[in-house]
C-alpha positions, 0 to 999 in steps of 0.5 A: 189749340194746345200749344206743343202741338200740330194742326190746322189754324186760320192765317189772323191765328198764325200770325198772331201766335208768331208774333207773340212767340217770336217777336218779328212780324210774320206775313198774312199769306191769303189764298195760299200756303206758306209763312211771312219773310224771315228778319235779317240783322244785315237785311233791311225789314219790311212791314207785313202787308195788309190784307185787301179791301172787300171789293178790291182787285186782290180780293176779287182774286182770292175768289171772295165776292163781296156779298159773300163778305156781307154774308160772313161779316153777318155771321161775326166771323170773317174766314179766308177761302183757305187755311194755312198748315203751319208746323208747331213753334217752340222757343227755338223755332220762334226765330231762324237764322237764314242760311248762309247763300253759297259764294258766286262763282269768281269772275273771269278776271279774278285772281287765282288761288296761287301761283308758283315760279319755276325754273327749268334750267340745269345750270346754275348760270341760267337760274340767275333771271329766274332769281331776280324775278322771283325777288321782284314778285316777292315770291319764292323759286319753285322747288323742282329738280332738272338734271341729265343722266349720264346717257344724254336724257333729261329728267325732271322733278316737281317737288311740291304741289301745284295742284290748280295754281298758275305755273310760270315756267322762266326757261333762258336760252343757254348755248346748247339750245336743243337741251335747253328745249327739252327741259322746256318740254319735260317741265310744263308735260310734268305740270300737266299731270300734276294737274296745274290749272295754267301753264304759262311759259317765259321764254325771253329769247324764244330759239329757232325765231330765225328758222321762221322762212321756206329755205330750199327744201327745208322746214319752218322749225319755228312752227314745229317748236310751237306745236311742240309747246301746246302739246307739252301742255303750255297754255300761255308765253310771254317773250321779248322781241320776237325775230318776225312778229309773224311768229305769234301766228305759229301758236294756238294760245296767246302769245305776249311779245314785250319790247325791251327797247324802254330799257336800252332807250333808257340806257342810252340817255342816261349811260352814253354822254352826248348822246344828242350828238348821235345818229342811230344806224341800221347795219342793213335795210331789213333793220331800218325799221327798228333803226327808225323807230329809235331815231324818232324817240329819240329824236335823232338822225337815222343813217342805213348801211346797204351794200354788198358786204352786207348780205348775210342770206343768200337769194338762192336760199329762199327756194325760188330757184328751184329747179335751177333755171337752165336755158336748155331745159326741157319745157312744155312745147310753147311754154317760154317762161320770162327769165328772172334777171340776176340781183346786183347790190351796189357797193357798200355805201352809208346813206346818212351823215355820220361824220364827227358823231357817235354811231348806235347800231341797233338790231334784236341779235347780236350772234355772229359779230362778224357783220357789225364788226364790218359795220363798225369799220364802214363807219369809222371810215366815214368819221364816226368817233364812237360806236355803239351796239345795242341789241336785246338777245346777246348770243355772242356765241363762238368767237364773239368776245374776241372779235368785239374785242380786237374791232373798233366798237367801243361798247356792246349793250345786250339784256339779260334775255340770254345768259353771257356772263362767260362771255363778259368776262372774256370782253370788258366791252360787254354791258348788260341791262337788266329787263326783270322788271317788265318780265315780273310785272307781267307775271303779276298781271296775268296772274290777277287778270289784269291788262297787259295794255300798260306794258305795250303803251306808246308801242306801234306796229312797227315796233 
C-alpha cells in the first residue's frame, strides 16, 4: 500500500510498519480496533503481548475454531476475524508525546495558595500585637485602612486583594469595647465581598465573656456577639482562655480557646525568687480550679479566700427570685410552695497556710482590682511576705493603676491579650508577658492544615 496514505491493513502489517517507522513496539490488538500502548521516558516499558495458541481460551474468544486454523494455515495464509483501521504515520506521527494528565485536586489538609494578616484597629497602641506576630510568621501586615468619621461611624478599607487567600483578621480588645466590635465586624463583611476563601478571627480577649449567664430579665450578649460574627463572614476564631469554656458552644464554626497559663508558669519559675517557697491562691471558690491546676504544675500549696467580702454578684442577679417571694402573695388555692432559705456567707476566711510564704493569686481577669486589692490585705494579715497577681487579660480599666499602686501587692503579671501600655506607665508594678509566639504558631498551623493538638498538649478539661 503506499505509504502517505489511508486504508485497511491487517494487524501483523500495522505493527510491523510501526515498528519500522517509529521505533517502539506496538501492541497486536486481536478481535478488536485500536493501537499498542504508547512508550513513556518516566514510565516503565512493557513487552507486545503475543498472540494466542490455536486452541486456546483467548483464541476460542476471537471466535477462530481450530479446524478453521487448519483451514488457513492450508491456504498459507493466516488472518485474524477482523482488520484494524489504522491512520497514516509519517515521521512526526511515528512517536507521540503522552499528554500531560491534568493536577489532582489538593488535599484537605493541603496548604493554601496564601495568606494575609490584618489588623483591624484605629489606634496605633492596639496594632502593636498584630506587628509582633507578623514578625514571628515572617510575613507582612496587610494593607487596610480603619478609620471613624467625624459623625461617630466606622469605615474600612482593603487596600489590596485577597481574592482566595486566608485572611487572618488580629483585632485586640481596647477600652471602647463597642468600637472595637464594629471594626471587627465592618472588617471581615469587607473580606467577604472581596471574595477571601477563609476568614479567620484572632481575637485574644473575646469582649462580652462575662455576659454569658441569664441575669434578671437580661440577655446572653456573648451569644448575640457570636451570631453577629458568623453573619459578618467569619469562619474560624482563635482566642485565649475564655471566661466560661461553654462559650465555645455560642458559636457554629470552630473555635480554638489556647491556654496562656505555659507563659506565666513560665514566668513564675524564672522571674519570681524562691518561688518554691510559695503557695498559689484563689480570691474566691469559683477561681479554685484554676488556682488547683497551678498549684499542681508546680507542685505547690493551694490556699482558697472565701467570705463574705468576697462576693462580687449578687443572688438576686440570676433571675431565681423572680417575682419576688412575698408571704402574701396570691397563690393558686392549695399550691404552698417550700420557701428557699436565704444564703448566709461566713466570714471571710483563708483556708491554706500562707504565713511566712509568697502569695500567687491567679485568675483570667484582672478589671476591677478592687477584690484582689482586699484580697492582698487578707493575706498580708495572715503573714503572707510577698503578693503576686497573674492574670492573662489585663483590662486595668478606671482606676486600677492607682489602687495597684497604693495596695499591698507587690508585682501585677498580665499578657499582652489587651493593650495597657497607658496603664503601665501610670504603675511601675505592672509586668507584661508576651504571648505572640502561641498566637503565630497557630496562624501557621491552621493555614497548612496542620493539628492544633501540639498546642493543647498536657491541657486538661479543667484547665
Amino acid at each position: 500500500m503506499p505509504g502517505g496514505g489511508g486504508g485497511l491493513v491487517s494487524g501483523s502489517e500495522a505493527a510491523a510498519r510501526g515498528a519500522a517507522n517509529a521505533g517502539v513496539l506496538q501492541s497486536v490488538v486481536w478481535g478488536t480496533q485500536g493501537c499498542g500502548p504508547r512508550s513513556s521516558p518516566s514510565l516503565p516499558r512493557f513487552s507486545a503481548p503475543s498472540p494466542p495458541e490455536p486452541g486456546s481460551r483467548g483464541w476460542k474468544r476471537s471466535g477462530c475454531s481450530p479446524a478453521r486454523a487448519g483451514r488457513n494455515r492450508t491456504a498459507g495464509r493466516t488472518m485474524p476475524k477482523k482488520l484494524l483501521l489504522l491512520p497514516p504515520l509519517s515521521a512526526s506521527s511515528a512517536f507521540r508525546v503522552p499528554r500531560a494528565r491534568p493536577a489532582p485536586p489538593p488535599a484537605m489538609n493541603a496548604a493554601r495558595t496564601g495568606y494575609r494578616v490584618f489588623s483591624a484597629n484605629s489606634t496605633a497602641a492596639c496594632t502593636e500585637l498584630a506587628k509582633r506576630i507578623t514578625e514571628r510568621l515572617g510575613a507582612e501586615l496587610g494593607k487596610s485602612v480603619v478609620y471613624q468619621e467625624t459623625n461617630g461611624e466606622t469605615r474600612v478599607e482593603i487596600k489590596e486583594s485577597v481574592r482566595g487567600q486566608d485572611i487572618f483578621i488580629i483585632q485586640t480588645i481596647p477600652r471602647d469595647v463597642n468600637t472595637a466590635v464594629m471594626e471587627l465586624l465592618i472588617m471581615a463583611y469587607a473580606l467577604k465581598t472581596a471574595c477571601a476563601r477563609n476568614i479567620i478571627g484572632v481575637i485574644p480577649y473575646f469582649p462580652y465573656s462575662k455576659q454569658s449567664k441569664m441575669r434578671k430579665r437580661g440577655s446572653i450578649v456573648c451569644k448575640l456577639l457570636a451570631s453577629m460574627l458568623a453573619k459578618a463572614g467569619l469562619t474560624h476564631i482563635i482566642t485565649m482562655d475564655l471566661h466560661q469554656k461553654e462559650i465555645q458552644g455560642f458559636f457554629s464554626f470552630p473555635v480554638d480557646n489556647l491556654r496562656a497559663s505555659p507563659f506565666l508558669l513560665q514566668y513564675i519559675q524564672e522571674e519570681i525568687p524562691n518561688y518554691r517557697n510559695a503557695v498559689i491562691v484563689a480570691k474566691s471558690p469559683d477561681a479554685a480550679k484554676r488556682a488547683q491546676s497551678y498549684a499542681e504544675r508546680l507542685r505547690l500549696g493551694l490556699a482558697v479566700i472565701h467570705g463574705e467580702a468576697q462576693c462580687t454578684e449578687l443572688d438576686m442577679d440570676d433571675g431565681r427570685h423572680s417575682p419576688p417571694m412575698v408571704k402574701n402573695a396570691t397563690l393558686h388555692p392549695g399550691l404552698e410552695l417550700p420557701l428557699m432559705m436565704a444564703k448566709e456567707k461566713p466570714p471571710i476566711t483563708v483556708v491554706g497556710d500562707v504565713g511566712g510564704r509568697i502569695a500567687i493569686i491567679v485568675d483570667d481577669i484582672i478589671d476591677d482590682v478592687e477584690s484582689f486589692v482586699a484580697a492582698a490585705e487578707i493575706l498580708k494579715e495572715r503573714g503572707a511576705y510577698k503578693i503576686y497577681v497573674m492574670a492573662t487579660h489585663g483590662i486595668l480599666s478606671a482606676e486600677a493603676p492607682r489602687l495597684i499602686e497604693e495596695s499591698s501587692i507587690d508585682e501585677v503579671v498580665v499578657t499582652n491579650t489587651v493593650p495597657h501600655e497607658v496603664q503601665k506607665l501610670q504603675c511601675p508594678k505592672i509586668k507584661t508577658v508576651d504571648i505572640s509566639l502561641i498566637l503565630s504558631e497557630a496562624i501557621r498551623r491552621i493555614h497548612n492544615g496542620e493539628s492544633m493538638a501540639y498546642l493543647f498538649r498536657n491541657i486538661t478539661v479543667d484547665d
